[in-house]
C-alpha positions in Angstrom: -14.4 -13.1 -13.2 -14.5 -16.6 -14.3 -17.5 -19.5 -13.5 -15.8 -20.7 -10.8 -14.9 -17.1 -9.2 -18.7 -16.1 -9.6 -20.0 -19.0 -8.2 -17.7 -18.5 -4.8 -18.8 -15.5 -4.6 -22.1 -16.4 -5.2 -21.6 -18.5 -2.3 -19.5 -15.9 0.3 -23.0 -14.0 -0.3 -25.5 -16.1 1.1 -22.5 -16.4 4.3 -20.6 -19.0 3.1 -17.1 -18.4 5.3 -15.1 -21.0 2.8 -16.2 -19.4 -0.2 -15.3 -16.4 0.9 -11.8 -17.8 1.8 -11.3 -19.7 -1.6 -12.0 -16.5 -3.2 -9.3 -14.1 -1.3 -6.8 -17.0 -1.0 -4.8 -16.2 -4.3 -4.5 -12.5 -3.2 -3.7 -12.6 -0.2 0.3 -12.7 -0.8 -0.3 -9.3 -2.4 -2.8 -7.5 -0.3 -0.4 -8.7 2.8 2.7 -6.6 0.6 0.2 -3.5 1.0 -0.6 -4.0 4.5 2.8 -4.0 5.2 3.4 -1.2 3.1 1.0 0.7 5.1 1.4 -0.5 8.3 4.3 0.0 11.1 5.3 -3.7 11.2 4.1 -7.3 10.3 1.6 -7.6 13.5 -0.3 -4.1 12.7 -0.6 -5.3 9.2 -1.9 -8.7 9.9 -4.3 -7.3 11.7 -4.9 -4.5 9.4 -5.3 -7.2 6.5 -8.0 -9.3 9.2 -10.1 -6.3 10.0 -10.1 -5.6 6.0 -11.7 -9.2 4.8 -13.9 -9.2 7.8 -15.1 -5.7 6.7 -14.9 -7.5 2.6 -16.9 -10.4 3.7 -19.9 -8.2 5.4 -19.9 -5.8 2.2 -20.0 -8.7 -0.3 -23.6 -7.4 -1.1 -22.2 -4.3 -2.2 -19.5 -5.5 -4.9 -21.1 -4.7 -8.0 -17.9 -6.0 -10.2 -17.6 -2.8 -11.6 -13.6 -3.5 -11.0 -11.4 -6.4 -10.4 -12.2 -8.2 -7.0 -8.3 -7.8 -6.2 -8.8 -4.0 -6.7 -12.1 -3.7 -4.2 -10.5 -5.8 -1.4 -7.3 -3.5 -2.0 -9.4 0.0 -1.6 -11.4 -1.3 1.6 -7.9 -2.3 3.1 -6.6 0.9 2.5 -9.8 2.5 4.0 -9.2 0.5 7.0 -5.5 1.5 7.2 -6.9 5.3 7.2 -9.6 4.7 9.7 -6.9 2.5 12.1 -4.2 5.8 11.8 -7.2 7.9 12.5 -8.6 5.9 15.2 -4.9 5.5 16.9 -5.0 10.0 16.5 -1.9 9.6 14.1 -1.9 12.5 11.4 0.5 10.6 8.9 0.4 6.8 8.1 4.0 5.2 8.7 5.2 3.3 5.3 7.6 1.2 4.8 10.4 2.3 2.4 9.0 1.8 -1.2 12.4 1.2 -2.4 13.2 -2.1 -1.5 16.4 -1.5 -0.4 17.9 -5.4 0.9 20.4 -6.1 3.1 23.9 -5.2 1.6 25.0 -7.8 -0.3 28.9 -7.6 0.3 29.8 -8.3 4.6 30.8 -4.1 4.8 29.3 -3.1 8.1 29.6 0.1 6.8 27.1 -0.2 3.4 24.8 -2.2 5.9 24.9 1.1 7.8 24.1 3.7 4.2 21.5 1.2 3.6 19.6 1.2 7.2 20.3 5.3 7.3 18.8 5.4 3.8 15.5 3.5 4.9 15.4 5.8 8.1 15.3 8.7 6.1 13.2 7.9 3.4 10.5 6.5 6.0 10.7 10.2 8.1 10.1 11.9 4.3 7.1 9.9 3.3 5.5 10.2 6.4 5.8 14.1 6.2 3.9 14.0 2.9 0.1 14.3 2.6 -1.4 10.7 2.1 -3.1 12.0 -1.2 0.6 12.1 -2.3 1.9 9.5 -0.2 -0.1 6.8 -1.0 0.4 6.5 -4.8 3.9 6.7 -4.0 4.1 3.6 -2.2 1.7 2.4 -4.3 3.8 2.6 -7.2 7.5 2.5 -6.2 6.5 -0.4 -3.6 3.9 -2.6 -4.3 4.8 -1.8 -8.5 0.4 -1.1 -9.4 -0.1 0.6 -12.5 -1.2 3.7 -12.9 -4.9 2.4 -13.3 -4.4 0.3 -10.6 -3.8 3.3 -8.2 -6.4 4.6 -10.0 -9.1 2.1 -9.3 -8.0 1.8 -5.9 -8.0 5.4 -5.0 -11.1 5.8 -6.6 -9.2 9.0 -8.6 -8.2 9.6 -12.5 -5.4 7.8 -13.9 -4.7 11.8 -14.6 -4.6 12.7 -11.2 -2.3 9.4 -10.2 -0.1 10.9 -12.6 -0.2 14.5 -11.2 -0.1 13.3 -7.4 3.2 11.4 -8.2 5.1 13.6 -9.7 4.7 16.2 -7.1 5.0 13.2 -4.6 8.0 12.9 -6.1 9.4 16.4 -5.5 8.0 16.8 -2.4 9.8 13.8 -1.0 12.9 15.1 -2.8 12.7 18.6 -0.5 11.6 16.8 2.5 14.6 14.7 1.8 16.9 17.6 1.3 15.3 19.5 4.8 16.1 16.2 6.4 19.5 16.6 6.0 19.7 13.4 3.2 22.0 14.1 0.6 20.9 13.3 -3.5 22.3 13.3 -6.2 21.5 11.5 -9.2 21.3 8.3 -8.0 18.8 8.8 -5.3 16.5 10.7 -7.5 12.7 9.1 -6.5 11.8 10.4 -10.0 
């Protein structure tokens, strides 16, 4: 954390609102990308995002700098899209497809069609999965963290990132399959 950095947050402590908003400003394009990774659509996640930095700015006290700033805003926004799933009695977050799979770029109605079916079913597969194994999927295929990333943020091994993806992996492979999607090679999440 630089000079500057410690002496906004410094600052956010003693309940300085600006600060606190200079500090989160350049990470807020990529804790947004989670939200919406996590959430159902771009309102839940705004509001998922807003409930986070409120929840940020009253734990301030508590961030010790043991990680990266950009890491302990990440794990309480995930913690807050847990307890809003929880809260709303869902058993599975909904996630947006971690491959991001654009519009088609030729006019063919039809590949518009493969795409959009491709997104439906890879949203019904990662919503069946556990989110121990869920979440460091999206976390790695979507939002493109590292392995110690995930780590830090899931407050797990960098071991057990690498365990929880690879049977992610194949577990969204035979949810896939029992959903009726067909792989082959190219589909493979691996």
């Amino acid at each position: 954390m630089t000079a500057d950095e410690q002496s906004l947050l410094d600052r956010a402590r003693h309940g300085e609102t600006d600060a606190f908003e200079e500090l989160v400003r350049p990470h807020q394009d990529r804790l947004l990308k989670l939200a919406l990774a996590l959430s159902k659509n771009h309102e839940d996640a705004e509001d998922m995002l807003q409930d986070a930095l409120v929840k940020a700015f009253g734990s301030l006290p508590c961030f010790r700098g043991e990680c990266a700033f950009l890491t302990w805003l990440k794990r309480i926004l995930l913690n807050v899209a847990r307890n809003t799933f929880r809260r709303e009695s869902r058993l599975r977050m909904r996630v947006k497809i971690f491959a991001q799979a654009g519009p088609a770029t030729s006019g063919d109605p039809c590949e518009r069609v493969t795409t959009e079916e491709r997104r439906q079913f890879i949203r019904r597969a990662l919503s069946a999965l556990p989110s121990y194994y869920r979440d460091p999927l999206v976390m790695f295929h979507y939002q493109g963290l590292s392995y110690a990333e995930i780590a830090a943020v899931l407050e797990i091994p960098v071991g057990t990132v690498r365990s929880r993806l690879a049977k992610g992996r194949k577990l969204l492979e035979l949810e896939l399959e029992a959903l009726g999607y067909p792989l082959n090679e190219a589909d493979s999440v691996g």
